[in-house]
C-alpha positions as CSV (number, residue, x, y, z in Angstrom):
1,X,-110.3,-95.4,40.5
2,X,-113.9,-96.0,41.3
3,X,-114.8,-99.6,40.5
4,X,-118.5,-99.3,40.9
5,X,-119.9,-99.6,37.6
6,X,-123.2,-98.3,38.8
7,X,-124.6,-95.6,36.3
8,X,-126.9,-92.5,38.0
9,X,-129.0,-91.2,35.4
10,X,-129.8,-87.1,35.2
11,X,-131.4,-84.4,33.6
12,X,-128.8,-82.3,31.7
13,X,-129.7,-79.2,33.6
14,X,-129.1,-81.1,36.8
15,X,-126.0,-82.6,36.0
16,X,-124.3,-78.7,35.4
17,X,-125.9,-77.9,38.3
18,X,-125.1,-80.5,40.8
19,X,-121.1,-80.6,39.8
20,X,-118.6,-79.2,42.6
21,X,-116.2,-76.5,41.8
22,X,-113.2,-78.9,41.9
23,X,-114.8,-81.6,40.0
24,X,-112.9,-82.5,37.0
25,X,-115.7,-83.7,34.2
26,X,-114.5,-86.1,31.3
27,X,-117.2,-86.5,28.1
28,X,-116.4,-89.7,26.0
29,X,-118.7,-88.7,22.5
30,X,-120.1,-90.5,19.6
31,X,-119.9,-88.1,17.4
32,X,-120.0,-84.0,17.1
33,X,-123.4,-83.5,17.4
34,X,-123.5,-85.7,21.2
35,X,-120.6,-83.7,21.8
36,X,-122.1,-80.2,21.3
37,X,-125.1,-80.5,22.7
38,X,-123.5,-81.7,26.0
39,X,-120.8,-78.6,25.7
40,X,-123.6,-76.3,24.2
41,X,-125.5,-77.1,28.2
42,X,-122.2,-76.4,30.4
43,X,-121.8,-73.3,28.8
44,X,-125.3,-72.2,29.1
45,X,-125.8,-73.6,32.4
46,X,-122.4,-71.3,33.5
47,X,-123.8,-68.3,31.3
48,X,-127.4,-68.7,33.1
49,X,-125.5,-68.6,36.5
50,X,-123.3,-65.4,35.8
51,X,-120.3,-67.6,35.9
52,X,-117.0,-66.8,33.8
53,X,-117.0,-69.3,31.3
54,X,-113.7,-70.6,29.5
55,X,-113.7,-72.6,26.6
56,X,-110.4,-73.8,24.6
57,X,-111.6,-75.9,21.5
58,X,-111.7,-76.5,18.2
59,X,-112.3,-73.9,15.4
60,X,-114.8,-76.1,13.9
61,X,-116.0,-76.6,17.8
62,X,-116.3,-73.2,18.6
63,X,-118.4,-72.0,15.5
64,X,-120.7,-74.8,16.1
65,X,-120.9,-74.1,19.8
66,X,-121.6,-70.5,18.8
67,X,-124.6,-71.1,16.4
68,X,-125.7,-73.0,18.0
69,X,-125.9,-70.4,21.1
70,X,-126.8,-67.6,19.2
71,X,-129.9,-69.6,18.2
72,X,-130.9,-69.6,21.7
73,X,-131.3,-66.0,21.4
74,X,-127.5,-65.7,23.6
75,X,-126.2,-62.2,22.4
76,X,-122.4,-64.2,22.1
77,X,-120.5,-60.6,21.1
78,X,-121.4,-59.2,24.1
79,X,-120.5,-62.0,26.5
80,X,-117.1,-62.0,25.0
81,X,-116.7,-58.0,25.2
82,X,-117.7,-58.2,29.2
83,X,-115.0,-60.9,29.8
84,X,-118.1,-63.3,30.6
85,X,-117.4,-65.8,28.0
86,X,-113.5,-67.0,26.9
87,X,-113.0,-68.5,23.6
88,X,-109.8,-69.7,22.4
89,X,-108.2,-71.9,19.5
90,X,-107.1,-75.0,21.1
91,X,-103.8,-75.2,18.6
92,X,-102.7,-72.1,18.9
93,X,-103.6,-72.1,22.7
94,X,-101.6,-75.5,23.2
95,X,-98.6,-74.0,21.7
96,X,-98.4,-71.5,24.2
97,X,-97.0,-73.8,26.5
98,X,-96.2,-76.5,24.6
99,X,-92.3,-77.3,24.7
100,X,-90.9,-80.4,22.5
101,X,-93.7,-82.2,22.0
102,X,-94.4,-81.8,26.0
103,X,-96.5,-79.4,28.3
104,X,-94.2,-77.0,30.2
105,X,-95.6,-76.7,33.8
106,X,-94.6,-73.0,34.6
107,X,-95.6,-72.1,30.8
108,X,-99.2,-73.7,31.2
109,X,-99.6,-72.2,34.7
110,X,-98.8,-68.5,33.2
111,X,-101.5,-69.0,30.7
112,X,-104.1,-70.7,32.7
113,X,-103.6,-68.4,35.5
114,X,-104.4,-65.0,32.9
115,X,-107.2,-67.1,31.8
116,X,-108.7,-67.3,35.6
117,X,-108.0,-64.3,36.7
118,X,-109.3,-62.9,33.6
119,X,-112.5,-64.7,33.8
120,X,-113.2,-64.4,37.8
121,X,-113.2,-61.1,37.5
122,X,-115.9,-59.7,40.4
123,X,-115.1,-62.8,42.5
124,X,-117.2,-64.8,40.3
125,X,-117.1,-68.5,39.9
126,X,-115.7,-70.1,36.7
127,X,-116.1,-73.0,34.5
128,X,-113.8,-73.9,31.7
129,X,-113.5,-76.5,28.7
130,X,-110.4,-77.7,27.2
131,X,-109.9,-79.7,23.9
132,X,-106.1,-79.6,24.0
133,X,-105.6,-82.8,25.6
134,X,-108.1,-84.3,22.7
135,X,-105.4,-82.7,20.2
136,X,-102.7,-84.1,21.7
137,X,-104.2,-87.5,21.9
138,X,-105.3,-87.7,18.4
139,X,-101.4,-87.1,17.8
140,X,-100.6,-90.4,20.0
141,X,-98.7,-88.0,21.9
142,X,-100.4,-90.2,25.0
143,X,-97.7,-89.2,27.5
144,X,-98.1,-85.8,27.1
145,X,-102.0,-86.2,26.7
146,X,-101.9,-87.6,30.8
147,X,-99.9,-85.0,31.7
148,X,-101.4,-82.5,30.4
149,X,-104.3,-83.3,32.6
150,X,-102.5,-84.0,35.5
151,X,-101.3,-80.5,35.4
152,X,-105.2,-79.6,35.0
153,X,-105.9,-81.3,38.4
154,X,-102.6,-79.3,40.0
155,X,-103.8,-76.1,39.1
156,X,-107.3,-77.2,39.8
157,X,-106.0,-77.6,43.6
158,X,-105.1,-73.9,44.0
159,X,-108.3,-72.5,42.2
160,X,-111.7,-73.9,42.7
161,X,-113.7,-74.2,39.5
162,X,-115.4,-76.8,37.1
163,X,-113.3,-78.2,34.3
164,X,-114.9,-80.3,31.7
165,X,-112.8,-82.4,29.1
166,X,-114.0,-84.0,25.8
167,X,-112.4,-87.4,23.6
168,X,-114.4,-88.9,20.5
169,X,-114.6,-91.9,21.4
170,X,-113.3,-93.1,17.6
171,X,-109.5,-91.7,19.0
172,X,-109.4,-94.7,21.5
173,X,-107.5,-97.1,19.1
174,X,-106.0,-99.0,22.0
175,X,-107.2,-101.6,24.4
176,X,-110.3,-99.7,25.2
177,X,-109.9,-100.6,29.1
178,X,-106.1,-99.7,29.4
179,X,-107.3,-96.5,27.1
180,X,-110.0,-95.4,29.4
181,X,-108.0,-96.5,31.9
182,X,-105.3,-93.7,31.7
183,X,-107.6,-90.6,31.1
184,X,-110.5,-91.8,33.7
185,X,-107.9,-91.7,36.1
186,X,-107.4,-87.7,35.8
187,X,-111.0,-87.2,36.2
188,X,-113.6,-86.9,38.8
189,X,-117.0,-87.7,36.8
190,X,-117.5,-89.5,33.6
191,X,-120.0,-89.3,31.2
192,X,-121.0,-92.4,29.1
193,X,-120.7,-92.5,25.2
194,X,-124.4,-93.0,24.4
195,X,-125.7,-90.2,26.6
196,X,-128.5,-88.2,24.9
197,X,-128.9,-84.5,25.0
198,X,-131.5,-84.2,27.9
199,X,-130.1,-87.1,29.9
200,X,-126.5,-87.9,31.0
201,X,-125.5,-90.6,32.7
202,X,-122.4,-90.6,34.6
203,X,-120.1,-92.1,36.7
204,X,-118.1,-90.4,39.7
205,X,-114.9,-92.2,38.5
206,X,-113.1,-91.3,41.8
207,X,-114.2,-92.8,45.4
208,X,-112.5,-89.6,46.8
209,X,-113.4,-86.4,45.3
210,X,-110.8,-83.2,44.5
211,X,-110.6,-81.2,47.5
């Protein structure tokens, strides 16, 4: 883990832009509205960029993602009849692969890999979001929470693409260094609590990046 504690403040619309393929983004929020205006500029930023965009969240996520998307004038049916953007229930993805309370590997891999392929159609470059490891922690299922995203950063290692993760900040009812300590760890980049929609700040959490 990165122990520079050195924040680099930028624009929103650079931050999606500058991340890697590999890079493995983790958003610690305040509250929804922080959260969905950082998730409501990775998806536009991938839509923008004829990417393939994934995102597993929420119900409650995902309708307030979409408003607030088709209020940017984004025709959302459209994207999602072309392939081009991905919704999916967290729950009921998570159960997919979800065996005794822990993540099978070859389970996840079957459905993560129809999710890629499904979404790089065209050779295209893809970004996804994934709530289920925020599900999972809010259970205190903590174990299963780390590997869940260790599994992330496997598969991330035979396909090159963005992955962004999201934890209210109000689930961290531990030691808030041995908390942040555990997820950090499975990520690449870090963005602060108090970021504000058209600045992040962030933190490369990792001195040695996903190859």
């Amino acid at each position: 883990m990165n122990t520079n504690t050195d924040w680099k403040l930028s624009n929103a619309n650079v931050f999606w832009g500058e991340i890697a393929p590999c890079d493995h983004v983790l958003q610690i929020y305040e509250d929804d509205e922080s959260f969905l205006d950082v998730l409501q500029g990775f998806v536009g930023d991938g839509i923008n960029a004829k990417e393939g965009v994934i995102v597993i969240a929420t119900q409650q996520h995902l309708h307030g993602l979409e408003t607030r998307l088709i209020a940017h004038g984004i025709n959302v049916k459209s994207l999602i009849d072309n392939g081009d953007y991905i919704p999916l229930d967290a729950a009921i993805t998570l159960s997919r692969f979800m065996v005794n309370g822990w993540p099978d590997e070859e389970l996840f891999f079957k459905v993560v890999t129809d999710l890629i392929v499904k979404a790089k159609k065209d050779n295209r470059k893809v970004r996804a979001f994934g709530e289920m490891v925020a599900i999972l922690w809010a259970q205190g299922n903590n174990g299963a929470t780390v590997n869940l995203e260790h599994l992330w950063n496997k598969f991330c290692e035979r396909e090159a693409f963005c992955l962004f993760c999201a934890y209210p900040k109000s689930g961290f009812t531990q030691s808030q260094n041995e908390s942040l300590l555990h997820i950090c760890n499975s990520h690449s980049r870090l963005i602060k609590p108090s970021q504000k929609p058209a600045n992040l700040f962030y933190q490369d959490v990792h001195s040695k990046k996903h190859n």
